[in-house]
C-alpha positions as CSV (number, residue, x, y, z in Angstrom):
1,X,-10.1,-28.8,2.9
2,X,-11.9,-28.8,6.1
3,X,-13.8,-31.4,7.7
4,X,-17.4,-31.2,8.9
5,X,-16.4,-31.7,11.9
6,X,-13.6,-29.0,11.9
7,X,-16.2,-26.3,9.9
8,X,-18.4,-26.4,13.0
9,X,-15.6,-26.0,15.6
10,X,-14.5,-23.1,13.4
11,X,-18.0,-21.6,13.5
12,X,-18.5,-21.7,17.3
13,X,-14.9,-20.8,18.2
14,X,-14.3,-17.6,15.9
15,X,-16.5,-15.4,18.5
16,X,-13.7,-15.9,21.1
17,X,-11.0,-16.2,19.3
18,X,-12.3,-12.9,17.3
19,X,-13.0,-11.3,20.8
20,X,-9.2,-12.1,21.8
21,X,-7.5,-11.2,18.5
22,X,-5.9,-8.4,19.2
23,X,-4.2,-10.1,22.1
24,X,-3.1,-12.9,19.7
25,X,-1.6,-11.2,17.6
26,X,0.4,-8.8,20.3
27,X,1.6,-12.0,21.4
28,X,2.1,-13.3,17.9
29,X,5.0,-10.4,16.2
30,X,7.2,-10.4,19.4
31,X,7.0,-14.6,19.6
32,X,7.9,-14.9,15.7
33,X,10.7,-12.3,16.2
34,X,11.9,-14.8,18.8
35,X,11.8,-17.5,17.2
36,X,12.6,-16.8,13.6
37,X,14.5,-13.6,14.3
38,X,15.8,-14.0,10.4
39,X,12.1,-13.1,9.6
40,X,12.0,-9.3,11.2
41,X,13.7,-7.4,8.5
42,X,10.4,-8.1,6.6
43,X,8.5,-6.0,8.6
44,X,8.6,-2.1,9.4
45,X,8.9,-2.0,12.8
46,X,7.5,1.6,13.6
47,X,4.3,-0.1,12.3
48,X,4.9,-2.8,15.0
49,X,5.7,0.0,17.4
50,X,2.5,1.7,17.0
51,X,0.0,-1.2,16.5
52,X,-0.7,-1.3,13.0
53,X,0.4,-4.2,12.0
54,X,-1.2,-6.5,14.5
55,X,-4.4,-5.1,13.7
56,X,-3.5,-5.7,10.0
57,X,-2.8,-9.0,10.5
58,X,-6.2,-9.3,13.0
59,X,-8.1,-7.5,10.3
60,X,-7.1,-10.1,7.9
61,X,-8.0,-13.3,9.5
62,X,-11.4,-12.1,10.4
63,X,-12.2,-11.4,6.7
64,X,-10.7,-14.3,5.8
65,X,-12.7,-16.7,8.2
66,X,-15.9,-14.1,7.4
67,X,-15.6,-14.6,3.6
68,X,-14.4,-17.7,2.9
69,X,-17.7,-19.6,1.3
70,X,-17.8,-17.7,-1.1
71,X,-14.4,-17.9,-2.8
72,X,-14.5,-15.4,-5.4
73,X,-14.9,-12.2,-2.7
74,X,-12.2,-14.5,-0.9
75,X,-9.6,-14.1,-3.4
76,X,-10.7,-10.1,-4.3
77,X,-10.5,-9.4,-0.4
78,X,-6.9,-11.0,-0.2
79,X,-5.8,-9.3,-2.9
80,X,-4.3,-6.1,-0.7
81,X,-2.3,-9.1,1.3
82,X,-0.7,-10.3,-2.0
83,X,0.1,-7.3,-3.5
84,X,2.4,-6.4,-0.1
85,X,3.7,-9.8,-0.4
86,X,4.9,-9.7,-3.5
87,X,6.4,-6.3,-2.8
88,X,8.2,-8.2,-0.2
89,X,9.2,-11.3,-2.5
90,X,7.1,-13.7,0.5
91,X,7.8,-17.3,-0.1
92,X,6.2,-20.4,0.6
93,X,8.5,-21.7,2.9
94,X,7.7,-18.8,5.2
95,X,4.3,-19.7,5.8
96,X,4.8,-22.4,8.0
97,X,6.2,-19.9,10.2
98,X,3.3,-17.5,10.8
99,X,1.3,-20.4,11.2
100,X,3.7,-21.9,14.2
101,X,4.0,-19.1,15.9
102,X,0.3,-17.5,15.3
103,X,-1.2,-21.0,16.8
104,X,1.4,-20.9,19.6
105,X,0.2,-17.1,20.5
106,X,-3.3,-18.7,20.2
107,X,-2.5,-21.6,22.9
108,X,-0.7,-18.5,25.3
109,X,-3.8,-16.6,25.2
110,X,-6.7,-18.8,25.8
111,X,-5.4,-21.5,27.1
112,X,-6.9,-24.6,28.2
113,X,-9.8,-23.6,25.5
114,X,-7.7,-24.1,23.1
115,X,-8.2,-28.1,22.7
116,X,-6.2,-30.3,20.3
117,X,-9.5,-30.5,18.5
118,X,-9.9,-26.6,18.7
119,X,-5.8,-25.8,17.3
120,X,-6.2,-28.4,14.9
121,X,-9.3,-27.0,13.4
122,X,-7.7,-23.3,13.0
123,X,-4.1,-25.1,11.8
124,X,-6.7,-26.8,9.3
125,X,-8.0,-22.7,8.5
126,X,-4.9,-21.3,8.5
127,X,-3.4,-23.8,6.1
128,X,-6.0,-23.5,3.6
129,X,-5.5,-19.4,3.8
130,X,-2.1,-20.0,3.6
131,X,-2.5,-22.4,0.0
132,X,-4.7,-20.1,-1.4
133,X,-2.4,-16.9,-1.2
134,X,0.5,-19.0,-2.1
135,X,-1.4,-19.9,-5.2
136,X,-2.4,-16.0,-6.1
137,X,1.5,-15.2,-5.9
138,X,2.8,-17.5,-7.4
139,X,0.5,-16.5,-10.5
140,X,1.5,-12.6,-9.6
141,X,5.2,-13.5,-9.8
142,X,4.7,-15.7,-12.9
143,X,2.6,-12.9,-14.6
144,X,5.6,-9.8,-13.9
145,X,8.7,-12.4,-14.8
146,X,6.9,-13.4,-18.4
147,X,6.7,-9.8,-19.6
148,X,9.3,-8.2,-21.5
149,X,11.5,-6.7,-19.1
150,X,10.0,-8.4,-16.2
151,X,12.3,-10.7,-13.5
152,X,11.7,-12.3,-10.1
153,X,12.5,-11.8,-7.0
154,X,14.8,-8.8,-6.7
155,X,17.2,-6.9,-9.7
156,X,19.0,-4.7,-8.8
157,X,19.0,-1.0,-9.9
158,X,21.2,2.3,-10.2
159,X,20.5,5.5,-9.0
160,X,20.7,7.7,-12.4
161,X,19.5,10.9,-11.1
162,X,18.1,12.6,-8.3
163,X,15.4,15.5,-8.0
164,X,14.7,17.8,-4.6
165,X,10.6,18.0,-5.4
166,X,10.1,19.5,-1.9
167,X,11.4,20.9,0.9
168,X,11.3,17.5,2.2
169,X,10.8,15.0,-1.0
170,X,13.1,13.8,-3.1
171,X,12.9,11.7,-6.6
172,X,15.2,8.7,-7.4
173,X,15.1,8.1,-11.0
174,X,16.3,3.6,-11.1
175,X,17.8,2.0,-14.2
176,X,18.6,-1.2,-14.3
177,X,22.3,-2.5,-13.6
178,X,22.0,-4.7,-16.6
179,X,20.8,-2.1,-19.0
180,X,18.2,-4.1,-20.1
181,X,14.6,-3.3,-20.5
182,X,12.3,-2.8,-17.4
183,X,8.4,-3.8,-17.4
184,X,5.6,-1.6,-17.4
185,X,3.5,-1.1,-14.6
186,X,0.3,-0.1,-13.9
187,X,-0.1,4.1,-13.0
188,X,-0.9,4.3,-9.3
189,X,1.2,1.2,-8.4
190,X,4.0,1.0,-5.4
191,X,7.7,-1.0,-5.8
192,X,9.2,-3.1,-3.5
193,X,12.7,-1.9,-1.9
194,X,15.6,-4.0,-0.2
195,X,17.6,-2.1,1.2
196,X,20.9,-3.2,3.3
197,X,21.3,-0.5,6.0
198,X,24.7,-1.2,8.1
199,X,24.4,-4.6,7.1
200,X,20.8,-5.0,7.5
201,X,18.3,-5.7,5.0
202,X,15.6,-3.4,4.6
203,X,11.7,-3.7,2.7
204,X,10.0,-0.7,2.2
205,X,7.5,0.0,-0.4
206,X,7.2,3.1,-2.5
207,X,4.5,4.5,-4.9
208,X,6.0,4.7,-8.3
209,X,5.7,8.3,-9.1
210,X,5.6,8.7,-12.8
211,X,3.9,6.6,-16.1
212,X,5.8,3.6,-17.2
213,X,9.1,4.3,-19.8
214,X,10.3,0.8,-20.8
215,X,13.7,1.9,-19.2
216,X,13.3,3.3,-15.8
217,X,11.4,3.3,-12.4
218,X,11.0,6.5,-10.3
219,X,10.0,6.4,-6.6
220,X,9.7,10.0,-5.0
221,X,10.4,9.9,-1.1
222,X,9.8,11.9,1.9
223,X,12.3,12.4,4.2
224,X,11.0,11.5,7.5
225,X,12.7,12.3,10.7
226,X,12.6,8.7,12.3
227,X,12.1,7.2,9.4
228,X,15.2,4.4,8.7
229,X,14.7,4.0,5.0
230,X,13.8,7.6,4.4
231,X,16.8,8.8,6.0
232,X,18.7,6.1,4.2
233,X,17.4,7.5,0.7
234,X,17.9,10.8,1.8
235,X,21.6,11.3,3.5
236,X,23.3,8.1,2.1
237,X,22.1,7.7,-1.2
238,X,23.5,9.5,-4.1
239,X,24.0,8.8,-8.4
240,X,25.5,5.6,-9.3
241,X,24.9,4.1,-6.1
242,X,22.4,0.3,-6.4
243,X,19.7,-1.2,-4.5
244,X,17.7,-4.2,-5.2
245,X,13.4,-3.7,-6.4
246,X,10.9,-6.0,-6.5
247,X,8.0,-6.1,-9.0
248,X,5.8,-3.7,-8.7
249,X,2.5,-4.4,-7.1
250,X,-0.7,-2.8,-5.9
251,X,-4.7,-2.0,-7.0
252,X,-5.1,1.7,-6.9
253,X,-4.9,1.9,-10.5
254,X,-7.9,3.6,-12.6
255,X,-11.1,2.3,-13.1
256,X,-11.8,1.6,-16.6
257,X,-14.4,4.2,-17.8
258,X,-15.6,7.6,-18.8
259,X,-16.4,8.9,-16.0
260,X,-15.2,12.1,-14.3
261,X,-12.1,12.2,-12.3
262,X,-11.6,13.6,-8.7
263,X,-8.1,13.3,-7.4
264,X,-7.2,14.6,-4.2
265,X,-3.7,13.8,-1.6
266,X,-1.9,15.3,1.0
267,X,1.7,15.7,1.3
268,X,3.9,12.5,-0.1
269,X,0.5,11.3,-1.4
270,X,0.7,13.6,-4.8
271,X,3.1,10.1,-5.6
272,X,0.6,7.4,-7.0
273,X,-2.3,10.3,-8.0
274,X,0.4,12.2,-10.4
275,X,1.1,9.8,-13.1
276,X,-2.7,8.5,-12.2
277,X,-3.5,11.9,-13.7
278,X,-1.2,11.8,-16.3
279,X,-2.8,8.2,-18.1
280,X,-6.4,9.8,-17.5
281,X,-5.8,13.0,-19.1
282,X,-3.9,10.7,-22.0
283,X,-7.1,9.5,-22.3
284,X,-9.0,12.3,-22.9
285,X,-11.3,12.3,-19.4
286,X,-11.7,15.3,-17.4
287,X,-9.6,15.7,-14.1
288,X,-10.0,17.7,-11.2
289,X,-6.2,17.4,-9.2
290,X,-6.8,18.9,-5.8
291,X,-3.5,18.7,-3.4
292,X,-3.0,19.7,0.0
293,X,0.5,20.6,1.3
294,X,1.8,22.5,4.6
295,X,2.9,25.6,2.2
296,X,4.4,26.3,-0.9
297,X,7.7,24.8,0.4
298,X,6.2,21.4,1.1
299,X,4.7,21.5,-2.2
300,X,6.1,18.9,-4.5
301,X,5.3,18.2,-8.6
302,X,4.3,22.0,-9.1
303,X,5.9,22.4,-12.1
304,X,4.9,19.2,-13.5
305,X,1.4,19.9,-13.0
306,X,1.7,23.0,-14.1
307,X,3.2,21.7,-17.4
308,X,0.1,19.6,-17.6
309,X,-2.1,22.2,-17.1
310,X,-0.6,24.3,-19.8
311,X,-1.0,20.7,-21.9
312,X,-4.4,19.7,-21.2
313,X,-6.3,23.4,-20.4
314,X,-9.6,21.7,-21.1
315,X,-9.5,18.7,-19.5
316,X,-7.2,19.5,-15.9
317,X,-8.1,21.8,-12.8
318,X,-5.2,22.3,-11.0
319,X,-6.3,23.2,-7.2
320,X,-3.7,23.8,-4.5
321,X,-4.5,24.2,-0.5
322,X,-1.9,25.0,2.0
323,X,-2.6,25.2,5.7
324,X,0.0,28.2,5.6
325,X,0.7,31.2,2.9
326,X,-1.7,32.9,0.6
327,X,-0.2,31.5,-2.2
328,X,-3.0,28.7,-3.1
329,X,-6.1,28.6,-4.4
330,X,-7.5,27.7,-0.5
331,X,-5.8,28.5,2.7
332,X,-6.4,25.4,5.7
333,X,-7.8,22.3,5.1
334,X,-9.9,20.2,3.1
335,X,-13.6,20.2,4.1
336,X,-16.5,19.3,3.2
337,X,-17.2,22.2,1.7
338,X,-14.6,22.5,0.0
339,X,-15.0,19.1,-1.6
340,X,-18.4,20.1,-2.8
341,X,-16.7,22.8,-4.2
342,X,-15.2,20.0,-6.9
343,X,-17.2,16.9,-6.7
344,X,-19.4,16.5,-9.6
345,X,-21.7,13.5,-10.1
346,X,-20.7,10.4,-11.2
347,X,-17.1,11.4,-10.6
348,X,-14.9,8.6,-9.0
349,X,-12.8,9.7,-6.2
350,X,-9.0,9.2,-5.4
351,X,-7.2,10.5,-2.2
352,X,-4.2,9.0,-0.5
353,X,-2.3,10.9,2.2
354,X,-2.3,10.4,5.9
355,X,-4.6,8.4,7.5
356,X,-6.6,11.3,9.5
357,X,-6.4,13.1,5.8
358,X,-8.1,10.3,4.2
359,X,-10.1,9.4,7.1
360,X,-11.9,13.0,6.6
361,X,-12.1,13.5,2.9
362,X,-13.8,9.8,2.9
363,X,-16.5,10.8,5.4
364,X,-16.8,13.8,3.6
365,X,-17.1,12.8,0.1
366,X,-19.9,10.1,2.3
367,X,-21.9,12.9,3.6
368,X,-21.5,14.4,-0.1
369,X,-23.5,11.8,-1.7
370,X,-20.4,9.9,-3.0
371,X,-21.3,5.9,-2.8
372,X,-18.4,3.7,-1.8
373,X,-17.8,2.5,-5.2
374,X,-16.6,5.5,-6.1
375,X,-14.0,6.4,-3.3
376,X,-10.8,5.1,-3.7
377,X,-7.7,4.9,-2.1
378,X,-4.7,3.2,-0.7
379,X,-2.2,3.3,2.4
380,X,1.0,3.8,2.9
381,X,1.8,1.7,5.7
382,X,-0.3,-1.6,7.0
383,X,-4.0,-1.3,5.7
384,X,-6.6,0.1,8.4
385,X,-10.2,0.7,8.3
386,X,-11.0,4.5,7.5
387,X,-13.8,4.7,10.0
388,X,-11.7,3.3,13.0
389,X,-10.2,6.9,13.6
């Protein structure tokens, strides 16, 4: 726990520090990497390439030192942080490390300001965030290894059959090596990936794209043209061949209720919203499944929701828009009116897609009278604010 004393240098240092963040935490991925070069496979490095993990990371310690008096909205803020982390299988012993290296990139930007008063105060912060989500994963990794079928850390997994969804995604069906039982998971959550890629290890983190079995996990993958893992799944990967998962993880699962459903993605996004769909329809509330794709090619799951369609005739609207071909039910892109076209009130909201894609149908289903409580969604790669676009 803080001291007095260190609570007050706290509150008249976080304007600079917050002003400089950005610049910390530039300095902070390429110093850790350095240092602790065992540390990097951890992280995707296009997203360190492009910026989004630094601001992830800067995002993060300025809700943490924003919401920290009041615990409970504390711990529910974290929670996206834990959920990567456990797809990641973070330990404790590797905190120590960000908080090395994220005070020394704190001392090489601001310098002499940075007093042994002033580092030991934010070690003192950074500590305390660092117990706190140690103490929320270790109860997450308890929780998945207790149930039947559950483990921790990773178990490894075959590949026991392949499906070409799209032009450019593909679905891994994973059973495990053991032939034991797996644990269910929660519709709309993502699985944690090691990989070893020419002798590399590898995390990624995929949306599990269909309702829990008690036998198998399914990811369903786009091939992207620089993407390592992608490619990996894509041009290496075959039947029979093993990888190692991770528990599955995330919080874009549905919201207990009656209400109406709205579930719109774009491109690879279809992947949490289709078993999403699947549960709700189970049971018994009304779904409106509107998915945007280049054209018919790039159109993944269209027999499996036309198979629930034919199902559930009452209860699912299928809606299809490509930005090419006549062969939807819209031609371009989702707009705002558009989205009118299939809001209804009280309806909660689900999109996941790219970030401009759910960047606009946020502000849209905004301007539509949608409060925030009902708009959902989830990334695919470090979490960013939607309005920041």
């Amino acid at each position: 726990m803080l001291t007095q004393a260190q609570e007050q240098i706290i509150d008249a240092t976080a304007p600079v520090v917050a002003e400089h963040l950005d610049a910390i935490t530039q300095r902070f991925y390429p110093l850790m990497f350095t240092r602790y070069p065992e540390v990097a496979p951890l992280f995707n490095q296009a997203h360190q390439q492009d910026g989004g993990q630094p601001r992830a990371l800067a995002g993060a310690i300025l809700a943490y030192v924003q919401l920290r008096q009041t615990p409970e909205t504390a711990r529910a803020t974290l929670e996206i942080v834990v959920n990567k982390h456990i797809s990641l299988d973070i330990q404790p012993d590797q905190y120590p490390i960000v908080g090395e290296c994220l005070m020394a990139a704190i001392a090489e930007e601001l310098g002499e300001a940075i007093t042994p008063e002033v580092a030991e105060a934010w070690t003192a912060l950074y500590n305390e965030l660092a117990g706190l989500l140690i103490e929320l994963e270790e109860q997450r990794y308890q929780e998945f290894a207790n149930r039947p079928g559950g483990w921790r850390s990773t178990r490894r997994f075959k590949i026991a059959a392949t499906r070409q969804e799209s032009r450019v995604i593909r679905s891994f069906v994973l059973e495990p090596e053991d032939g034991q039982p797996v644990a269910t998971h929660s519709p709309g959550q993502f699985i944690g990936v090691r990989l070893t890629i020419d002798g590399t290890p590898v995390y990624r983190h995929y949306s599990l794209s269909d309702v829990p079995n008690g036998r198998s996990y399914r990811v369903s993958i786009k091939r992207e043209a620089e993407g390592l893992a992608s490619r990996y799944f894509h041009d290496r990967l075959d039947v029979g061949d093993t990888l190692e998962l991770l528990p599955p993880a995330g919080e874009l699962t549905l919201a207990k209720g009656d209400e109406p459903l709205l579930l719109i993605s774009g491109g690879v996004g279809q992947t949490p919203l289709l078993p999403m769909a699947r549960q709700a329809l189970e049971e018994g509330r009304q779904v409106t499944y509107v998915h945007a794709a280049l054209d018919a090619e790039h159109h993944a799951f269209g027999d499996a929701l036309a198979r629930l369609t034919r199902a559930y005739p009452q209860t699912l609207k299928n809606v299809t828009v490509y930005e090419t071909g006549d062969a939807a039910d819209h031609q371009g892109r989702i707009n705002d009116a558009l989205l009118a076209t299939y809001v209804t009130p009280q309806a909660r909201c689900y999109f996941v897609g790219p970030h401009g894609f759910m960047a606009a149908v946020n502000q849209g289903l905004e301007r539509l009278g949608v409060p925030d409580t009902h708009r959902h969604y989830e990334y695919f790669g470090p979490a960013q604010d939607l309005t920041a676009a």
